[in-house]
N, C-alpha and C positions, 0 to 999 in steps of 0.2 A: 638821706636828707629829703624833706619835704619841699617843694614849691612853694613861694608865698602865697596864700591866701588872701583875697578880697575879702574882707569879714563883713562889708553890707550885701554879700551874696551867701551869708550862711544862716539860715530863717530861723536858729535859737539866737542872734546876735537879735536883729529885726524884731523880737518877741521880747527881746531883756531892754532892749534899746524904748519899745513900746511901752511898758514896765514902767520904767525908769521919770517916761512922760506922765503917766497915772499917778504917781508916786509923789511927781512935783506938784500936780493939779491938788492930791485930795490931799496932801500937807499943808499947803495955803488957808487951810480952814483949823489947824491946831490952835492952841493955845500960845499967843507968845513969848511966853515962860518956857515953851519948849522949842523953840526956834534951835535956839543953841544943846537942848538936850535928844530929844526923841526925832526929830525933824531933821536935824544933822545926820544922825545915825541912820535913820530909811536913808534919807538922799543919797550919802555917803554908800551902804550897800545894795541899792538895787541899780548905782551908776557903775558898781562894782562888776557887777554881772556882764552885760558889754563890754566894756572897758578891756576886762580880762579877756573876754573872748579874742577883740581887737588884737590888743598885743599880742596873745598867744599866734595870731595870724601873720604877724610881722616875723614871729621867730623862725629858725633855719629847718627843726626838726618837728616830727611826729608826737615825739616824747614830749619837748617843750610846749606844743601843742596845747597837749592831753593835760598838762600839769597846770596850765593858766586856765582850760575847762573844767577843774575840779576848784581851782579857788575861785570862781564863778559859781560852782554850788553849794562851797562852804557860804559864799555870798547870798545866795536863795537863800537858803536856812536861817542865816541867821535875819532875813527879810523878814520871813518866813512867822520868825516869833516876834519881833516886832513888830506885824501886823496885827499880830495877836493882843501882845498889852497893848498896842493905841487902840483896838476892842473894848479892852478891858476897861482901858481907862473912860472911854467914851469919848475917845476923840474920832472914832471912825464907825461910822454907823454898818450897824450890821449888812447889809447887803453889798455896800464897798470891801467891806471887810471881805465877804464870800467872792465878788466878783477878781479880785486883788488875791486872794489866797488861788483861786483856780487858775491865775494865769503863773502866779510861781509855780505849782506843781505841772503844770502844761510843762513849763523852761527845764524844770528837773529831770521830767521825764526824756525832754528830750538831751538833754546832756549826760543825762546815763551810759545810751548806749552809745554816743558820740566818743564819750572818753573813753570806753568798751573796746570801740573800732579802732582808735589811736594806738590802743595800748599793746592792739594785736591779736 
C-alpha cells in the first residue's frame, strides 16, 4: 500500500494544472460555434490531466497510482491532437500552438517515467 499523496506537491500535476489555465485563456478567443464542440473537448482533456493525477493520489496503492497517470497521458495525447486541428483550423495561431504543444510534451515526458517508477 502507498501513503496518500498531496498531489499539489507532485510538479507534473502543477505543469497539467498550469496547462489546463493556458487552455482556458487561449479558448476564449475560438469561434462560438465551437464553444460546445472543440472548446469543450480541450477544456474537457487538458482538466483531465490533473484531475487524474489528483485522484490517482487519493487512492491506497502504487498500481492505482500508475493507472490514473497513464489516463492523464492518454489525456496529453489526445490534447495533444487537438491542439493541432484548432492549428489547423485557425483558431490557434502558430506560436500558441508551439508554446502549448512544448508544455504537453514537457507533462509526457515527465509521466513516462513517473508511471515507470510506480509500476516497479
Amino acid at each position: 500500500m502507498a501513503v496518500v499523496r498531496d498531489f499539489r506537491e507532485i510538479k507534473v500535476w502543477g505543469k497539467g494544472h498550469q496547462l489546463t489555465l493556458m487552455i482556458y485563456q487561449v479558448t476564449k478567443t475560438f469561434p462560438r460555434d465551437e464553444l460546445y464542440g472543440l472548446v469543450s473537448q480541450m477544456r474537457r482533456s487538458s482538466t483531465s490531466i490533473p484531475t487524474n493525477i489528483a485522484e490517482g493520489c487519493g487512492k491506497g496503492s502504487d498500481a492505482e497510482l500508475a493507472r490514473f497517470m497513464q489516463i492523464s497521458m492518454g489525456s496529453a495525447s489526445e490534447l495533444e491532437y487537438q491542439l493541432l486541428l484548432a492549428k489547423d483550423l485557425g483558431y490557434l495561431q502558430p506560436d500558441d500552438h508551439q508554446k502549448l504543444h512544448r508544455a504537453i510534451v514537457e507533462i509526457k515526458m515527465m509521466l513516462g517515467p513517473f508511471i515507470k517508477k510506480l509500476r516497479g
